[in-house]
C-alpha positions in Angstrom: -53.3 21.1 60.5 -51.1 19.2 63.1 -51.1 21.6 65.9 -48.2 19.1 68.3 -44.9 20.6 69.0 -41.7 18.3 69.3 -37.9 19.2 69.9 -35.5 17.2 68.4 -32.0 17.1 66.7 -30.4 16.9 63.5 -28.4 17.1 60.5 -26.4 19.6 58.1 -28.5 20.3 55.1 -26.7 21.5 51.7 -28.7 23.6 49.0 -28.6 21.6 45.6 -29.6 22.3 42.0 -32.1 24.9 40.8 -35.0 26.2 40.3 -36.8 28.3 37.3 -40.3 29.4 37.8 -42.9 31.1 34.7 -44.1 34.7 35.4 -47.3 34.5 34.0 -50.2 36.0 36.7 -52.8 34.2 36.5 -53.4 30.4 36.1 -56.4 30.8 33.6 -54.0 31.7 30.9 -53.0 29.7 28.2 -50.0 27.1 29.2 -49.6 23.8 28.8 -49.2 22.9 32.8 -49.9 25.1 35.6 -47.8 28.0 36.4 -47.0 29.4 39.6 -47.7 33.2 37.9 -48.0 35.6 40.3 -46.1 34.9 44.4 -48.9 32.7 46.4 -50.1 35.0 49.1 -53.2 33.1 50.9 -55.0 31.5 54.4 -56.1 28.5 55.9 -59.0 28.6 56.9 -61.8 31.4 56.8 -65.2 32.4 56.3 -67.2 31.9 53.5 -66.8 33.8 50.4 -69.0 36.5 50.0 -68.0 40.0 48.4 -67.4 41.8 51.8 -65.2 39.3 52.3 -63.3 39.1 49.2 -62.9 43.0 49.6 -61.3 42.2 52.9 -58.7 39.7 51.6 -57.9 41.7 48.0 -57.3 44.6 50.6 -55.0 42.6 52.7 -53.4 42.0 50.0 -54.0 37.9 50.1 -54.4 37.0 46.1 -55.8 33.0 46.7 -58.7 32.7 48.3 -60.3 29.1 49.3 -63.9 29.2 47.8 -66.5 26.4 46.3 -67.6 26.4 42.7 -70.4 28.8 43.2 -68.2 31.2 45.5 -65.7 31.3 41.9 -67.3 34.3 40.5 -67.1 36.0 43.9 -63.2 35.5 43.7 -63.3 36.9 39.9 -65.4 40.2 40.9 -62.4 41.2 43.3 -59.9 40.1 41.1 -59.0 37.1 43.2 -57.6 33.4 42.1 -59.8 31.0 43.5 -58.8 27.0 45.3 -61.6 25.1 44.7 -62.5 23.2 47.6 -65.3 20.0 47.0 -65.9 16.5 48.4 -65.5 15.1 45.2 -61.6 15.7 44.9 -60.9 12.7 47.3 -59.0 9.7 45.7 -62.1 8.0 46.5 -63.6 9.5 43.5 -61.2 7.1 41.0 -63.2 4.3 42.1 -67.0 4.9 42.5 -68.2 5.4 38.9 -71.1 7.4 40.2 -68.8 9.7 41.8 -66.1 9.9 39.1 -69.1 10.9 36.1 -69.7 14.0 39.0 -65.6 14.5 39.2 -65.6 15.0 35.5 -68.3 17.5 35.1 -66.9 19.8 38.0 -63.8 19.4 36.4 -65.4 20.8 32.6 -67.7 23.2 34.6 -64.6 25.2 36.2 -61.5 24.6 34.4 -62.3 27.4 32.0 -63.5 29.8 34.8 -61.1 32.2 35.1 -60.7 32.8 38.7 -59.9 29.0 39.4 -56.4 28.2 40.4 -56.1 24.9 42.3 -57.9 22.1 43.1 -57.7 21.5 46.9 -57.4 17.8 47.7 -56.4 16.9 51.3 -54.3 18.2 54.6 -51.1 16.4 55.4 -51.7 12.8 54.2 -49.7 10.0 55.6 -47.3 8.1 53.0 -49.2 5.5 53.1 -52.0 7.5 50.8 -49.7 8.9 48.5 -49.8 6.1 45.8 -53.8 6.9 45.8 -53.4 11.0 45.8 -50.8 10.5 43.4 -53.0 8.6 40.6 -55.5 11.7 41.7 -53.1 14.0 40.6 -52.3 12.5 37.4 -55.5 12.5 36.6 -56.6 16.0 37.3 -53.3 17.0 35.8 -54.8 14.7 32.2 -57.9 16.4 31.9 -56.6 20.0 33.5 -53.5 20.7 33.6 -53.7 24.5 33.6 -54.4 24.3 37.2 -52.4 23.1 40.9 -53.8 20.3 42.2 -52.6 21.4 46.1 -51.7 19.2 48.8 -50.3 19.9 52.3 -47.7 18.4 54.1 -46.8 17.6 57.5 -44.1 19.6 60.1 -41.1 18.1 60.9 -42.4 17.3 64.5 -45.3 14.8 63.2 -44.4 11.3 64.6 -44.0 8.4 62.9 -47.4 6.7 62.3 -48.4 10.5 60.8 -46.0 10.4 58.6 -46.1 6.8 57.9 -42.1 6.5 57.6 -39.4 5.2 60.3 -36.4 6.8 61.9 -35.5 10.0 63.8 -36.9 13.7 63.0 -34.5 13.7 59.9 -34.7 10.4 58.7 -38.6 10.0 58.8 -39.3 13.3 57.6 -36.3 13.2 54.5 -38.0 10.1 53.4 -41.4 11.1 53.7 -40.6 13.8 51.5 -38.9 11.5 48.9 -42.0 8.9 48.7 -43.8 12.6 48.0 -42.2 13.9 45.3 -41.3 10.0 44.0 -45.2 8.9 43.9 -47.7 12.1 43.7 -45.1 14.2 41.5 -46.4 17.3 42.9 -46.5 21.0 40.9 -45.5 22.3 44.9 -45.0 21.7 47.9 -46.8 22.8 50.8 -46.3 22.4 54.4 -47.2 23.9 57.8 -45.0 24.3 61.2 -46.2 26.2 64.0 -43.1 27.4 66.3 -44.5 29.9 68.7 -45.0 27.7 72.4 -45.6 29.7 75.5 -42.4 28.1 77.3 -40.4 28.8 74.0 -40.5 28.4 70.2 -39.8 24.9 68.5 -35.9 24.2 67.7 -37.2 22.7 64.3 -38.2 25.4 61.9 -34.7 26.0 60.7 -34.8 22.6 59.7 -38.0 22.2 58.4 -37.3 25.4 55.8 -33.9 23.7 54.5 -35.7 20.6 54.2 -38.4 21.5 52.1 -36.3 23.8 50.2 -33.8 21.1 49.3 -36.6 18.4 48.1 -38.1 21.1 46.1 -34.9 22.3 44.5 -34.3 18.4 43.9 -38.4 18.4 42.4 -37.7 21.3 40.3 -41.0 22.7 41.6 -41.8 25.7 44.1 -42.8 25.5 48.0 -45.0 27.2 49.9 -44.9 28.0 53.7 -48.1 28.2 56.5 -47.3 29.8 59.4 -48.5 30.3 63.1 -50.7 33.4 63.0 -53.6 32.2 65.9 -53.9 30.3 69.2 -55.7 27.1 69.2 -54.2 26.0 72.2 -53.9 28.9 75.1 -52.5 26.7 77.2 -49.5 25.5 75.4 -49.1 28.4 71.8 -48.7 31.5 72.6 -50.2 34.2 69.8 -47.7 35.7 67.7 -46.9 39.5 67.5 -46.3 41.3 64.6 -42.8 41.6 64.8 -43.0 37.4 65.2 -45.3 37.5 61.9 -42.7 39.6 60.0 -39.9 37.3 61.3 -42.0 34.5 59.9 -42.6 36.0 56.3 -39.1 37.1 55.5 -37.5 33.9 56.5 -39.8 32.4 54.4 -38.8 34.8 51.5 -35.2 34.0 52.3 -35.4 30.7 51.9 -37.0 31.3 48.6 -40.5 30.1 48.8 -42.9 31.3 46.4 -45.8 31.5 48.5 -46.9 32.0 52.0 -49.6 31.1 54.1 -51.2 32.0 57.2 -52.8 29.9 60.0 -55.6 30.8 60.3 -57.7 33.7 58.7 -60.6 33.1 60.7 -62.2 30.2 62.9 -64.1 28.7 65.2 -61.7 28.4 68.6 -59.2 29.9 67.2 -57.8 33.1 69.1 -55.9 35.9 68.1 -56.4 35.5 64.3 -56.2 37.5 61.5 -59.8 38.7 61.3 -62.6 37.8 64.1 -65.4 35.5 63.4 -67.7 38.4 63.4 -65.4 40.0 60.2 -63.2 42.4 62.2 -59.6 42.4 61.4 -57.2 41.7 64.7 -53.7 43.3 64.7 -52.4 41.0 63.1 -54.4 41.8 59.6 -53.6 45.3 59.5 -49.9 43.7 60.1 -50.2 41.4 57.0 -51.5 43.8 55.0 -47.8 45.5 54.1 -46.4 42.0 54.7 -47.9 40.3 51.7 -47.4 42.9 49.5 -43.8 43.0 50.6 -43.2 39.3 50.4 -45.2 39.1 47.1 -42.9 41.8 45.6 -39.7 40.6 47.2 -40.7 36.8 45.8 -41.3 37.8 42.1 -37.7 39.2 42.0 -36.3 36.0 43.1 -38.5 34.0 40.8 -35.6 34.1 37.9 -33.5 33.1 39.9 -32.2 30.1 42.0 -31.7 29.6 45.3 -28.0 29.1 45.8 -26.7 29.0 49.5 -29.0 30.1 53.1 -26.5 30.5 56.3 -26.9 31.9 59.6 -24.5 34.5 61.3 -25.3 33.4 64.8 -28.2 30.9 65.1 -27.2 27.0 65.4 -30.4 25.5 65.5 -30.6 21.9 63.1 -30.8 22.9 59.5 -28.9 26.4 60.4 -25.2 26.8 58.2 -23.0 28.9 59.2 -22.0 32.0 56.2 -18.7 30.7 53.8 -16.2 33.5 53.7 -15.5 34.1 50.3 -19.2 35.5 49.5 -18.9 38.2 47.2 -21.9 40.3 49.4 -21.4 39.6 52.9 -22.2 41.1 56.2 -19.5 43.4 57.5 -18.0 42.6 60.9 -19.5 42.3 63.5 -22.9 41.3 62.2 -24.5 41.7 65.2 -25.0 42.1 69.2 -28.2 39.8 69.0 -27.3 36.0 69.8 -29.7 35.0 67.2 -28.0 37.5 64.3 -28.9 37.3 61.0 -29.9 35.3 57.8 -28.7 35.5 54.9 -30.7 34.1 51.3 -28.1 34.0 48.4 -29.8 33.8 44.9 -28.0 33.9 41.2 -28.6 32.4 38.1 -26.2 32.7 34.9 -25.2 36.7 33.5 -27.3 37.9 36.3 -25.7 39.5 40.2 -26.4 38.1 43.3 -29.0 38.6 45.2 -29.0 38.3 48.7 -32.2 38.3 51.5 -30.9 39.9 54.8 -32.9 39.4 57.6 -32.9 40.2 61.2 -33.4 37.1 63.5 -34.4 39.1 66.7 -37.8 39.7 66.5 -37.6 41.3 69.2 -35.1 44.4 68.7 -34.3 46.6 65.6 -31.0 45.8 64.5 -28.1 47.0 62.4 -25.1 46.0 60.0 -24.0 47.2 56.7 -23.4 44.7 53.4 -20.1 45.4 51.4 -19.7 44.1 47.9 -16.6 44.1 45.4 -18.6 47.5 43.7 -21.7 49.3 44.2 -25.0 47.7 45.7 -28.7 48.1 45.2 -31.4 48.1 47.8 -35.0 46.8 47.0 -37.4 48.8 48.4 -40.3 46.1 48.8 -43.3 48.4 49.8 -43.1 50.3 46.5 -41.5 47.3 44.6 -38.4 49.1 43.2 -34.7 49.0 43.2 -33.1 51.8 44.6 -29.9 53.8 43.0 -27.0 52.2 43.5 -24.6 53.0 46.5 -20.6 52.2 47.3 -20.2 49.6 49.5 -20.6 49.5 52.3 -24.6 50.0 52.7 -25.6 50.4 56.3 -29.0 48.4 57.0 -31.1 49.4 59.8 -34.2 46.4 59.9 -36.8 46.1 61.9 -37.7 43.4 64.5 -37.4 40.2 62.1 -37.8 42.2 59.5 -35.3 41.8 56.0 -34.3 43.5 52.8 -33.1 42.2 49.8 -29.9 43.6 48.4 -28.0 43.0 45.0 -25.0 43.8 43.2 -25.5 46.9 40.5 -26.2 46.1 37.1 
C-alpha cells in the first residue's frame, strides 16, 4: 500500500452514465459472471484465519475476509466470503507450464467452495504490468468466472514512474485509470488513499473519489474504497479518530462505492489499528463495528440505482462541485456554520425518487440543517436498515461528527 502523501491541484470532474449492480449475496451462487451480491465490507491486512478470528471479524461486521485455501472452510463456519490469497495467482503463472498445471488445480479445487469470493492477484501495479494482469484476468475469468479476480490501485499522489503514465496529478492518474479499465477489463475497482498527515490531511481525496467514481461509471462496474485506519509512520500520519473513520465511510457511501476497506486490521508496525497483534480490538474496532453495518445497509439501497450528481456546500478542494440549484431535495439555507459544510450524494434511476446521501464534513463538530423536497421525505435509519414514515418537508437533520443519512422522496 503506497503510504506517500503529495498535494497537488486539479480539475472539474463531471458524473457520467450509470451503473446497475445484481443483488445476489453471495458469489458461490449460480451466475454466469461474478456479482457484487452483498456491499464489500473488508481489511487489508490481518492475522491469520483461525475461528477466533473469524468470530472477531463476522462480529465486526466485516463480511470478506483474506484467507488461503485451507483457511476457506474457516471463512464458511462463520458465514464469511473468503479472498483467496496464493503465490500462484501472479501473471507469472501464464508462462511456466509447471506453475500453470498447479494454477489450474487450485482453480478446480476452490471454485466450487462456497466461501470463495475473489482471487487476490497483486497491490497497485504499475501500467506498465497491466497488459500481463490483464491476460491473468481473462483467464481466471475463462475457467471461473463466478468469482472477482481483485486488484488494487494506486492513490492519486503516486508519482509518475508508480503509475507508469506522464503528466500532472490529473493527467497521469486519468490515464492510468483508462489503460486499466482498457487492458485488464476489471469486474471493480479498488484503490487506496490515506489523508490523515500530522501537519494536515491530503487536499487530494476529493479528487481521488470523483475520479474513480467517474472511470467506474464509464466501466460499468463497481469501486471499492481503503481507507486510513492505522499509523505506519508516527512521524508524519497521524491515527485517525472515530469521528475521522465515520467521515471516511460515509463519504465513501456518498460517492456510491459498493465496498469499503480498512487499512489495516492488524500488523506488524502498524499503530493504532483496528485490533492489536495480540487479538484485542483498539477503539477503532468497536467504532467499525456500527460503521459497516451502517455502510453495508446504506450501500444495498443505492445498489439499484445510479449515481447521478456529488457536490459540496462549502468544500473547494480539486474534484469538489459546488450543489446546482434546481435539485428537487436540497439543503435549506444556510447549510451550515462549518467551512467544510456538507456533501451531498444524488442517486435515481427511471420510475424510482431520488435519493440523496447527506453527510457532515466536520468531523470534528455535530452539525445541523434540514432537507426540503417538493412533498414528503423519508429518512433511512441505517442501524436498523429501515425507511422511516414519511415527513413534510422540511426534515431537520441533526448528524454526527462526519457522520451522514440518507434521505429520499416518499413513494
Amino acid at each position: 500500500m503506497n503510504t506517500a502523501i503529495h498535494s497537488s491541484a486539479v480539475t472539474r470532474l463531471l458524473p457520467v452514465l450509470c451503473l446497475f449492480l445484481g443483488t445476489q449475496m453471495l458469489a458461490a451462487e449460480t451466475t454466469d459472471s461474478w456479482r457484487i451480491g452483498a456491499p464489500i465490507v473488508t481489511y487489508w491486512a490481518g492475522p491469520a484465519m483461525t475461528d477466533a478470528a473469524a468470530q472477531q471479524m463476522a462480529e465486526g461486521g466485516f463480511n470478506l475476509v483474506w484467507c488461503n485455501e485451507k483457511e476457506l472452510d474457516v471463512a464458511q463456519r462463520h458465514g464469511l466470503r473468503g479472498q483467496l490469497t496464493d503465490g500462484l495467482l501472479s501473471p507469472a503463472s501464464l508462462d511456466d507450464p509447471q506453475r500453470l498445471e498447479q494454477l489450474d488445480a487450485l482453480i478446480a479445487r476452490v471454485r466450487k467452495h462456497p466461501a470463495l469470493y475473489a482471487y487476490h492477484l497483486v497491490d497497485e501495479p504499475s501500467a506498465a504490468k497491466f497488459p500481463s494482469l490483464g491476460k491473468l484476468v481473462a483467464y481466471l475469468h475463462d475457467r471461473d468466472p463466478q468469482h472477482l479476480a481483485y486488484i488494487n490501485l494506486f492513490p492519486t499522489y503516486a508519482n509518475n514512474e508508480q503509475l507508469g503514465t506522464k503528466g500532472d496529478v490529473v493527467t497521469a492518474y486519468r490515464e492510468h485509470l483508462r489503460l486499466y479499465v482498457e487492458q485488464v477489463k476489471p469486474s471493480l475497482i479498488s484503490y487506496d488513499h490515506y489523508q490523515f498527515g500530522l501537519k494536515g490531511d491530503s487536499q487530494q481525496y476529493f479528487l481521488n473519489l470523483a475520479m474513480i467514481r467517474r472511470a467506474a461509471q464509464e466501466a460499468g462496474v463497481p469501486f471499492l474504497n481503503i481507507v486510513q485506519a492505522c499509523t505506519w509512520a508516527p512521524d508524519a500520519m497521524r491515527i485517525p479518530n472515530p469521528d475521522e473513520l465515520r467521515y471516511l465511510v460515509y463519504t465513501t457511501a456518498a460517492y456510491g462505492a459498493q465496498g469499503i476497506s480498512y487499512y489495516v486490521y492488524a500488523h506488524p508496525n502498524h499503530y493504532g489499528s483496528l485490533v492489536n497483534l495480540d487479538g484485542v480490538p483498539g477503539p477503532l474496532y468497536h467504532a467499525v463495528k456500527s460503521y459497516n453495518r451502517e455502510f453495508a445497509a446504506i450501500a444495498k439501497e443505492l445498489q439499484p440505482l445510479r449515481s447521478l450528481v456529488m457536490c459540496h456546500t462549502a468544500m473547494q478542494e480539486a474534484g469538489c462541485e459546488r450543489p446546482p440549484t434546481d435539485m428537487r431535495v436540497r439543503l435549506a439555507a444556510p447549510a451550515s456554520v462549518s467551512p467544510r459544510g456538507f456533501l451531498l450524494g444524488y442517486f435515481g434511476a427511471a420510475e424510482k425518487p431520488v435519493h440523496v446521501v447527506v453527510v457532515n464534513l466536520d468531523y470534528a463538530a455535530e452539525a445541523r440543517t434540514s432537507v426540503v423536497g417538493p412533498g414528503k421525505l423519508e429518512c433511512f435509519d441505517a442501524t436498523t436498515a429501515q425507511w422511516a414514515g414519511a415527513k413534510d418537508a422540511p426534515v431537520e437533520l441533526v448528524l454526527p461528527p462526519g457522520g451522514g443519512v440518507l434521505v429520499r422522496e416518499a413513494r
